[in-house]
N, C-alpha and C positions, 0 to 999 in steps of 0.2 A: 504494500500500500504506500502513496506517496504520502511524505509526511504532510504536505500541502493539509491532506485531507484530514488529517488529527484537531482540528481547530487552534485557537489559539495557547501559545502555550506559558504556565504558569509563572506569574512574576520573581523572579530569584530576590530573596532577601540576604542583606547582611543583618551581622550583628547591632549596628547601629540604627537600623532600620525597626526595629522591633523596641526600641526605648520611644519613651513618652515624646512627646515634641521638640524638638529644641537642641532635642540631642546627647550626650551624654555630658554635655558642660552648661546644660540648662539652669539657669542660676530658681527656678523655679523646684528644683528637686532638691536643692540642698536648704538645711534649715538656718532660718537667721540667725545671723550673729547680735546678741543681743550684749550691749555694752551698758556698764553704768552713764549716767547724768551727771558726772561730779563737774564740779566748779572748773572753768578753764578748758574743758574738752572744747575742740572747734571742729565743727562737723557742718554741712550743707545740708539745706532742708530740699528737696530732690522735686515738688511740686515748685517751690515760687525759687528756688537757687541762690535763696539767701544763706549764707554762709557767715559764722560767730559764732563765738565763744562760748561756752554753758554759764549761765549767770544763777538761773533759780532754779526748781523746781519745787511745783505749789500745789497744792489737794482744792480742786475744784467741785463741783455738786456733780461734774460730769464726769473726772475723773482727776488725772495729774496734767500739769502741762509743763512745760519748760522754757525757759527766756533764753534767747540768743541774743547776744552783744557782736556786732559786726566792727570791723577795725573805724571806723567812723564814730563810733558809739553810738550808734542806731542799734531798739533792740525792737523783735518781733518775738511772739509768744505761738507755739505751737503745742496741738496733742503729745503726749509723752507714746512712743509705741515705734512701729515702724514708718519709713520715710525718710530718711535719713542717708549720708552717706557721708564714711569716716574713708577718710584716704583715697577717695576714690572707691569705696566698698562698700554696698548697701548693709546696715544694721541696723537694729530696732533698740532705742533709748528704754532705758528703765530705770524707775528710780533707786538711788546709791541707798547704799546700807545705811542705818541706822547707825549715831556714833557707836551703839554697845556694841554694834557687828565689827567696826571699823577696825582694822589694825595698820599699823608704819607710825609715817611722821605726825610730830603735834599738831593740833588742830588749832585753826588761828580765830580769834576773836574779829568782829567787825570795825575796828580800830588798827585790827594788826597785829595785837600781841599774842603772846602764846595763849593760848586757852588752856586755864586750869578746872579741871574737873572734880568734880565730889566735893569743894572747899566748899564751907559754908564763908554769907557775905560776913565782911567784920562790921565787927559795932561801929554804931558812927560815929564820925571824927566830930571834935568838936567844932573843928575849921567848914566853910561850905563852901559853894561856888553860886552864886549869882547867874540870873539869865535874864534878858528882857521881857522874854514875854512867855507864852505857851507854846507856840512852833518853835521856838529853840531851845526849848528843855526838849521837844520831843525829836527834835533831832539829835540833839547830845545823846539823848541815851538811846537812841537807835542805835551812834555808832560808837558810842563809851559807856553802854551801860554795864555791863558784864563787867570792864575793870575799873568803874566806881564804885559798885558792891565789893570789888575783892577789897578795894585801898576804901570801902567805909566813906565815902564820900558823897553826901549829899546837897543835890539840885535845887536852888528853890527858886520861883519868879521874881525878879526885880519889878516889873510892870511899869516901868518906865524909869528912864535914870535921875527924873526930878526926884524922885523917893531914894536914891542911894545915900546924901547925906544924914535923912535918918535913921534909914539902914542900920547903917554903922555906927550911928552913938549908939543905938538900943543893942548890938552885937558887942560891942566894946570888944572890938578884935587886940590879940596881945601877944604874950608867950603862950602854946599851944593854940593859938585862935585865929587861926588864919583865915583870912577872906580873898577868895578872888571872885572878881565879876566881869563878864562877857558882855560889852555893849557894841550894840548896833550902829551903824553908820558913822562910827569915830574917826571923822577926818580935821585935816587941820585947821585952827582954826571958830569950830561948832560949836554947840551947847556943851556935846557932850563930852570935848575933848578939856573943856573947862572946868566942867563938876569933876573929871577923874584926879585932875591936877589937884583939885582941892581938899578932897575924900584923902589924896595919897602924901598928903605934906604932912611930915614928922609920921608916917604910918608904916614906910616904904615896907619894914622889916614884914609885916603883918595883911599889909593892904594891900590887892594888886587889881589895879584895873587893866583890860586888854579890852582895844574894840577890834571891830573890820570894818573894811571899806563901803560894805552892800546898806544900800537904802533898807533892805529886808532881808533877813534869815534865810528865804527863798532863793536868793543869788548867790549864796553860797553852795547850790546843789549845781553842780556842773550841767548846763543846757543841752549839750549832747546826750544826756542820761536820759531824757525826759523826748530827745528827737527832733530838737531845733539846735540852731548854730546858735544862737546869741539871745540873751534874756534883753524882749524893747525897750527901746525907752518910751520913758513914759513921763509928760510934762508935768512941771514942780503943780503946777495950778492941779492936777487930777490925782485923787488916791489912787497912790501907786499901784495895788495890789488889783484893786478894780481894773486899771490902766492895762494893765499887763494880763489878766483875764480877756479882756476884748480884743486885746490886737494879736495873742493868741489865738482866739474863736475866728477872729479871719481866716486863719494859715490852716485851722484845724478843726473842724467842726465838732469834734467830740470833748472837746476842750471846753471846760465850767466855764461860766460865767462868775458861778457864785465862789469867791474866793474862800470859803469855806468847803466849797467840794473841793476846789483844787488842791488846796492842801494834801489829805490823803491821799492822793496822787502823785504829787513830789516826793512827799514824804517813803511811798510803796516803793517808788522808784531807786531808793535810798538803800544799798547793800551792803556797802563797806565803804574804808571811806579812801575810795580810789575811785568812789562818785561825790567826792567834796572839793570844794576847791583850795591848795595849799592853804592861801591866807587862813582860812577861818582853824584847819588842821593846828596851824601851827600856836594859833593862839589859845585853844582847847586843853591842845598837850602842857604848855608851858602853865596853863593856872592849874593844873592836876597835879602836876609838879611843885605849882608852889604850895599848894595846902596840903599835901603829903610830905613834906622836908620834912625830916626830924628836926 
């Protein structure tokens, strides 16, 4: 018989031919690499190809998610799971252990320093520190609170610097009784660079005033943190805080108006303090320093 007449004849397979689709380097047969979310990982989110740094990870109603810090300091918040891509590598984020899981190096406070565990805080000091108002106590201890409890050192509101001369007779700062206070907007020249001058003559040993440059507490949060280049300005004639709520709500519609939402928004945005800006760092550290001298 001619083979003509056999019909057609059966497809020959390989070995490769008989695997799922794709082949045997199908990245769909192998299981995902599931990496921790610790701080500082920098991975690409693989839908929008934004790429940064691991900043958070936060327990939402829906589940966890995760903040990315791009070299800009622009951050965007995504689902915690798969999506992602480390090295060029698709993996699926999850959330990092628990300090009790944790093992290596010390773990650092939001100030920086080392983080001590299991101490309980010390008694307080009889020394304090002063703040203007209620947004910069709560920024203090956003990012100094952990080693104000360990050094006993407590926050209290100044509410304006006209109140710091009676302050301090009713404190009668001395030997053991240090005061330092943190004022707002201390440039040269002001009200307030005037009252400090005054508060700290024959006091130096006991007394320390420190201001910063910003009209508000708020300016001292780095603007890149929050997803603009630069905090507006805003004319002497308009409250500031109002001022800078609206010419924000231009650029960004989700952006308060009501300078009372804004706040917890600055403030969320607040992780350590490599989201502050030097000046106000440096005059923090130096009053912690001076009511903790022996």
């Amino acid at each position: 018989m001619d083979s003509r007449d056999r019909g057609p004849r059966p497809k020959q397979y390989g070995p490769d031919d008989l695997l799922p689709r794709g082949g045997r380097f199908s990245r769909a047969n192998r299981p995902l690499q599931e990496v921790e979310a610790v701080a500082d990982l920098v991975v690409e989110e693989v839908t929008t190809g934004f790429c940064g740094a691991v900043v958070r990870v936060e327990k939402t109603p829906g589940g966890f998610t995760v903040t990315l810090e791009d070299r800009f300091r622009k951050r965007r918040v995504f689902p915690l799971g798969p999506g992602f891509l480390l090295e060029g590598k698709p993996i699926g984020l999850v959330r990092p252990k628990s300090k009790s899981e944790q093992t290596g190096p010390a773990a650092r406070t939001a100030s920086g320093s080392r983080a001590v565990h299991g101490q309980r805080a010390r008694v307080a000091r009889e020394g304090r520190i002063y703040v203007e108002g209620k947004h910069d106590a709560e920024l203090v201890e956003r990012v100094w609170g952990d080693d104000l409890r360990i050094e006993g050192v407590v926050v209290e509101l100044l509410d304006g610097v006209d109140y710091l001369p009676g302050i301090i007779d009713e404190f009668q700062p001395g030997e053991g009784r240090r005061l330092g206070v943190l004022v707002d907007h201390m440039v040269a020249g002001s009200k307030e660079t005037r009252i400090a001058r005054q508060v700290q003559e024959g006091r130096e040993d006991s007394v320390l005033v420190l201001g910063h440059p910003y009209v508000d507490i708020w300016q001292a949060v780095k603007p890149q943190v929050l997803g603009f280049e630069a905090w507006p300005k805003v004319p002497r004639s308009e409250e500031w805080k109002e001022g800078v709520c609206e010419r924000l709500r231009r650029k960004d519609p989700t952006w308060p108006l009501d300078p009372r939402q804004a706040w917890p928004r600055i403030l969320g945005a607040v992780t350590s303090y490599k989201d502050l800006e030097p000046t106000l760092l440096g005059r923090v550290e130096a009053l912690i320093d001076f009511v903790t001298a022996p």
